[in-house]
C-alpha positions in Angstrom: 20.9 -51.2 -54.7 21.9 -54.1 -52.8 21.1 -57.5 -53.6 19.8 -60.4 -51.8 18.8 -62.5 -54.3 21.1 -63.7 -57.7 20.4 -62.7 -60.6 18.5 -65.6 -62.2 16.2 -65.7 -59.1 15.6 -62.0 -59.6 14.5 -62.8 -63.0 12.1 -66.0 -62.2 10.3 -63.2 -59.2 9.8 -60.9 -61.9 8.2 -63.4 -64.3 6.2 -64.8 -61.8 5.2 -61.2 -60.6 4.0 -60.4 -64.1 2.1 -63.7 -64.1 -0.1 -62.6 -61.0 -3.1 -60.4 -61.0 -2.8 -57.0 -59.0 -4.3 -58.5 -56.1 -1.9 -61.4 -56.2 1.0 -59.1 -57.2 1.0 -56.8 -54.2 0.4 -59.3 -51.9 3.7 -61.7 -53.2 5.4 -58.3 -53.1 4.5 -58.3 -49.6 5.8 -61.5 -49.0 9.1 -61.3 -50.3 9.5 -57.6 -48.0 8.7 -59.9 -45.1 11.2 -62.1 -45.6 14.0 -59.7 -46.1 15.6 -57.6 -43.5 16.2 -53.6 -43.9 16.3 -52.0 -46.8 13.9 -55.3 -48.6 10.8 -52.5 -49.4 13.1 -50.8 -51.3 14.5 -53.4 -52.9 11.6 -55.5 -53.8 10.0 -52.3 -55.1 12.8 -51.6 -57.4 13.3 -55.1 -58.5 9.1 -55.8 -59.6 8.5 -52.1 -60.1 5.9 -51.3 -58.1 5.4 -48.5 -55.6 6.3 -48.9 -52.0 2.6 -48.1 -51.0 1.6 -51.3 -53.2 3.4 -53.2 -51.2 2.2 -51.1 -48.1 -1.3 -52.5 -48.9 -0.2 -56.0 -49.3 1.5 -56.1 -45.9 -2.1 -55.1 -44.6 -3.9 -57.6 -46.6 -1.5 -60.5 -45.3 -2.2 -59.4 -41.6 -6.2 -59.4 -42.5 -8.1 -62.5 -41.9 -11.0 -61.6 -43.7 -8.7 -60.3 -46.9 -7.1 -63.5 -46.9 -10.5 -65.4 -47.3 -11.3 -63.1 -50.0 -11.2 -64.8 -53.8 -10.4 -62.9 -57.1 
């Protein structure tokens, strides 16, 4: 797997991750994809162990408006 973040930043994502609610966890899952060039799905999947379509369903709640606005 390649790496594009160090190790104790790897663990401070997954911390945080675990910290988040489902709704809050795809969506930072999401985030961290879009900042990361090929090969960053896969990655950030592996890392906070969550499927690719999780993340998949983040990416669309990031590019909805009305998502966005949603609370809880």
């Amino acid at each position: 797997m390649k790496l594009f973040y160090d190790k104790k930043a790897e663990e401070c994502m997954i911390n945080f991750y675990d910290s988040l609610s489902e709704k809050d966890r795809r969506r930072y899952a999401a985030l961290e994809v879009k900042k990361l060039i090929y090969g960053g799905q896969r990655y950030i999947s592996k890392l906070l162990g969550c499927d690719v379509k999780t993340i998949q369903k983040g990416l669309a709640d990031l590019e909805s408006e009305e998502e966005l606005k949603k609370k809880g």
